[in-house]
N, C-alpha and C positions, 0 to 999 in steps of 0.2 A: 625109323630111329625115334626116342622116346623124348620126347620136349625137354629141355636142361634151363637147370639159372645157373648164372655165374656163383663163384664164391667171395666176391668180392674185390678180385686180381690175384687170389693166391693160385692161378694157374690149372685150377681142376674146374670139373663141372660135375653134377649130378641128376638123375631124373626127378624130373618135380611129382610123376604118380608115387615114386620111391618118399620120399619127404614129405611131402602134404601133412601135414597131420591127420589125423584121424577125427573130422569135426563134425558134428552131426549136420547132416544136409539144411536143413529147417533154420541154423546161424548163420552157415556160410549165406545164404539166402536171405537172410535179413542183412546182414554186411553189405549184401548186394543192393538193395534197396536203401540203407543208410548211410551209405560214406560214396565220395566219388570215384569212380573209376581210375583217376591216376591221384600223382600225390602223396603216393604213399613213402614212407621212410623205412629204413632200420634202425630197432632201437638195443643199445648194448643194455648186460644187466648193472650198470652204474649210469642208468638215464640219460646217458647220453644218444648225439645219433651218431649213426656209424659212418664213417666217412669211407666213401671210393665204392658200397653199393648203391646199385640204381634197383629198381622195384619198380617194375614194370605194371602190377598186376597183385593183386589180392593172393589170387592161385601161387604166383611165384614168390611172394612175399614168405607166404608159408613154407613155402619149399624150401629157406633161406633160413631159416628159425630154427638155431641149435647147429648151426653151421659158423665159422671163425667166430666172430664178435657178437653174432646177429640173436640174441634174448627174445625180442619180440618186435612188433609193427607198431606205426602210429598211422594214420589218415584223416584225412578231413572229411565231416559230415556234408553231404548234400542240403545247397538252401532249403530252410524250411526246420533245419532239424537242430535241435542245440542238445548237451550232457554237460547236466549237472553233476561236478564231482567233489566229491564229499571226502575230502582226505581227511577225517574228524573217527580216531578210532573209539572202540567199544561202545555202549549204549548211547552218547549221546550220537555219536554216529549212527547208530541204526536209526533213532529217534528223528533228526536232521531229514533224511532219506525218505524215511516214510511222510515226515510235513511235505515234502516238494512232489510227490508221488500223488498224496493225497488232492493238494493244491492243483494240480493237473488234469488228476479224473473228475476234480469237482468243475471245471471247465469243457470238459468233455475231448480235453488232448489226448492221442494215444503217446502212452509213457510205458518203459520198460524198465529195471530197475536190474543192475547186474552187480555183484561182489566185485570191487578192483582188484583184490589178490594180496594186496597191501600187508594189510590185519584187517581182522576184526572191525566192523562198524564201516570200514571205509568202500565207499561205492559209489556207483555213476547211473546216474539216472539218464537214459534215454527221453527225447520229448520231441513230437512232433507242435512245433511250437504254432504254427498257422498263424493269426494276426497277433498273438498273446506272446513276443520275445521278449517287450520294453515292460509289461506287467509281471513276467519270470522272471527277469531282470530285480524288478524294485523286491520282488517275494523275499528273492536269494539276499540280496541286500540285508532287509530286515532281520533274516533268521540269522546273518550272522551277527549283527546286534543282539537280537534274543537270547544266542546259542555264547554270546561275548570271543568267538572266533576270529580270525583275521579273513583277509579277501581272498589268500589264496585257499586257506583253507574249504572254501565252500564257494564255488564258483562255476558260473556259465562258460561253458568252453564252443569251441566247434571240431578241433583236433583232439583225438583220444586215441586209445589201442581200438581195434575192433575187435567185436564179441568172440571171434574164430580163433584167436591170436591168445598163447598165453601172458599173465604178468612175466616183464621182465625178472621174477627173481627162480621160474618155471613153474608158475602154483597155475593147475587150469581152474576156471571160472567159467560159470555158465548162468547164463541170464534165467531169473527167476520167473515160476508161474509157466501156466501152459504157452508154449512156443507156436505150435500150430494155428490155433485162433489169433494169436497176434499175431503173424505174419499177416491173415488173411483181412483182419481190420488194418492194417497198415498198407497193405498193395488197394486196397478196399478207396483209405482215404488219400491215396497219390495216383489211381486209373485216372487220366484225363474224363472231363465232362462229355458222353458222348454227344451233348446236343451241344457240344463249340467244337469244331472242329479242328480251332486254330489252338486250343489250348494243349500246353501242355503240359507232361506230366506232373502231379503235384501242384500245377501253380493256382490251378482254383484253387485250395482248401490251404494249402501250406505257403506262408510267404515269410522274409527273415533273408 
């Protein structure tokens, strides 16, 4: 028999290989590596969360998406990881995005930069923050002084949609720049130390 989610309580089920969306392996696989294995929510398309689904599971979350209420997911990143989101549309949002992007590589963070779906300009910056949260912190601060933006508008999160998941209003979005090689520097800088054997994953290099 074919693994099912609930619909919420309206009394059906369906297969989750039927549902899944169609995500390219290379996201799902980054999701994996960036948010935690539970915790995750249902999100309606008027931002709210949806009450009476449970989300067990990234896989079933999916499955659940474009079914009664359920628009898209939220989850929480795994310590170590923080997204900046940049709800600031057209150029200055692009502009915004790229400062935090740049601010990151020029420390040597691995940073991924995805469209929110939003509009235009608006995006979420992935960052594996390592000892660098409270100086991404004070960055994000400044630029929204610079930028003359408010706090929410430009702001350090740990709960987002994952990259797999579309915007709630169904636009898909797909993280920018080649995906491959970032997966492989990302699994790269979270493989535990093999000469500690007690460490684990992620916590040499990434802390937050």
């Amino acid at each position: 028999m074919l693994p099912t989610v609930a619909d919420g309580g309206r009394g059906s089920s369906v297969p989750v290989d039927v549902l899944v969306r169609r995500v390219p392996t290379v996201v799902r696989d980054l999701d994996e590596v960036l948010f935690r294995p539970g915790g995750w929510f249902a999100l309606s398309a008027g931002n709210q969360r949806v009450p009476g689904v449970v989300v067990p599971s990234l896989v079933a979350g999916l499955g659940l998406v474009g079914q009664g209420d359920v628009a898209s997911l939220v989850g929480r990143l795994n310590p170590g990881f923080r997204v900046v989101d940049v709800d600031v549309e057209g150029l200055v949002g692009h502009a915004v995005a790229e400062e935090v992007a740049g601010w990151c590589r020029g420390r040597g963070l691995w940073v991924l930069v995805r469209p929110s779906g939003g509009a235009d300009g608006r995006t979420h910056v992935f960052v594996a923050v390592q000892e660098q949260l409270e100086p991404l912190e004070a960055f994000v601060a400044d630029l929204r002084g610079a930028y003359g933006v408010g706090r929410t508008r430009v702001e350090v999160r740990e709960m987002v949609r994952p990259l797999s998941a579309p915007h709630r209003t169904g636009v898909e979005t797909r993280p920018l720049g080649a995906l491959g090689p970032a997966l492989a520097e990302l699994s790269r800088q979270t493989r535990p130390d093999p000469y500690s054997p007690t460490a684990a994953p992620g916590r040499a290099r990434v802390a937050g």
